[in-house]
SERO-4910 file (N, C-alpha, C, O; in steps of 0.05 Angstrom, whole numbers):
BEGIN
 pado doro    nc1    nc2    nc3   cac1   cac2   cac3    cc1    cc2    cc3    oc1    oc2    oc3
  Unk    A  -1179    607   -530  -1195    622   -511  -1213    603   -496  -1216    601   -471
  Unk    A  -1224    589   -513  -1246    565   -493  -1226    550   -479  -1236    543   -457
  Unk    A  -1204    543   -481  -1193    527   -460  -1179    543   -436  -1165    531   -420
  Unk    A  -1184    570   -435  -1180    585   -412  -1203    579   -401  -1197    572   -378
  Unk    A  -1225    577   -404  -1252    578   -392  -1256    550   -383  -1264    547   -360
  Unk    A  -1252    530   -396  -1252    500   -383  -1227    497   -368  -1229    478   -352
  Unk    A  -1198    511   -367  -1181    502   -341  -1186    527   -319  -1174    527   -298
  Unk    A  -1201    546   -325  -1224    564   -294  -1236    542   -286  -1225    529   -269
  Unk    A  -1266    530   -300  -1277    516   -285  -1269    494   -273  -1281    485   -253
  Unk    A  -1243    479   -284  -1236    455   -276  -1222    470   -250  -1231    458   -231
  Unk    A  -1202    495   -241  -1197    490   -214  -1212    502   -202  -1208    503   -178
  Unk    A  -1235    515   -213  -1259    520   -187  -1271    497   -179  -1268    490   -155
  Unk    A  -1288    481   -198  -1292    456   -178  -1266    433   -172  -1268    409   -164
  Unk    A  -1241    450   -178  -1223    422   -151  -1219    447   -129  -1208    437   -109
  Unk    A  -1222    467   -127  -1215    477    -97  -1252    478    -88  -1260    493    -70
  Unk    A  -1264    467    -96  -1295    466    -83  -1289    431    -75  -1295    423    -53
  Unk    A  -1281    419    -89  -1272    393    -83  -1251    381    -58  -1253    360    -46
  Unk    A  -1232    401    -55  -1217    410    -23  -1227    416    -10  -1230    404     11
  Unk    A  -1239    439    -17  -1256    449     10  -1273    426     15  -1273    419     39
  Unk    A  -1286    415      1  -1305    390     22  -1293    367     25  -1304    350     38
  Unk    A  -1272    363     15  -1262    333     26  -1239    341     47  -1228    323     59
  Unk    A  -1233    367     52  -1209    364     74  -1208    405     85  -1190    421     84
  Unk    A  -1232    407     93  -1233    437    101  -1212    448    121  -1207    472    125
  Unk    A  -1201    429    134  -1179    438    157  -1149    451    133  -1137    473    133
  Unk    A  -1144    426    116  -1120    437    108  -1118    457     80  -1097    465     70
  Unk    A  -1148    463     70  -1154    476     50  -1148    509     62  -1137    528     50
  Unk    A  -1163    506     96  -1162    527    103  -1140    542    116  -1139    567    119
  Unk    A  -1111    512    125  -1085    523    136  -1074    531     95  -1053    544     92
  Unk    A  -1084    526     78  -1065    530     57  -1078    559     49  -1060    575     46
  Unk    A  -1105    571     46  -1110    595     45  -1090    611     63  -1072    625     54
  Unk    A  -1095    606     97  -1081    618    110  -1047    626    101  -1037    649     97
  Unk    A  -1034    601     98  -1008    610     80   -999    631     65   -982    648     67
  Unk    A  -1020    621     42  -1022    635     17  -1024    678     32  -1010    696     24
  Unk    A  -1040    679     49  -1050    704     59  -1025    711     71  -1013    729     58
  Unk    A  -1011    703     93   -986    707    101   -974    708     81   -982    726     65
  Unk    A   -953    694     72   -942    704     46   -938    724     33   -916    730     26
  Unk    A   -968    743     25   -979    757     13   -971    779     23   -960    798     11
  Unk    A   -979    773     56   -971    796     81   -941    807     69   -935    828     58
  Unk    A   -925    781     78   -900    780     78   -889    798     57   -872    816     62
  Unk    A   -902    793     32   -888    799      9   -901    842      8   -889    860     -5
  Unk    A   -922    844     23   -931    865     15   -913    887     42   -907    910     39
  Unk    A   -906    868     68   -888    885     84   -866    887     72   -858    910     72
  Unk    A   -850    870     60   -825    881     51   -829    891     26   -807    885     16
  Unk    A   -841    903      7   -848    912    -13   -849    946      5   -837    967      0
  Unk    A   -864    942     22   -863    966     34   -842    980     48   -837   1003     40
  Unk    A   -826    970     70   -797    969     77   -786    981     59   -781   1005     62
  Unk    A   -780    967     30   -757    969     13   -768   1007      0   -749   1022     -6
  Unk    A   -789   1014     -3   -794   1043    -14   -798   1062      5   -799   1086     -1
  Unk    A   -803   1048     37   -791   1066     54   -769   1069     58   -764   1091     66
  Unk    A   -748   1052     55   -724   1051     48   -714   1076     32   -695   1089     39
  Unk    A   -725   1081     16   -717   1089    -13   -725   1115     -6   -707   1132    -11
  Unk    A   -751   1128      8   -749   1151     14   -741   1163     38   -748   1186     45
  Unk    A   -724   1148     52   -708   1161     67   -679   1166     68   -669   1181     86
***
């Protein structure tokens, strides 16, 4: 269990460590990650509208 809690804090301070050494591409990789997300939540949706028609 404690080593869930020390590999949390280790990638909170390395994505606080991105964000200040390179905020442009920390912020195109959030962006991604959000698309993606989109992506995956439009066709998630599609496929059960699918399903009820």
């Amino acid at each position: 269990m404690r080593w869930r809690r020390v590999l949390g804090w280790a990638l909170v301070v390395f994505a606080l460590y991105a964000v200040y050494s390179a905020p442009e591409s920390a912020a195109a990789f959030v962006r991604g990650v959000g698309e993606a997300l989109g992506t995956l939540v439009d066709s998630i949706a599609a496929f059960f509208d699918g399903l009820l028609r």
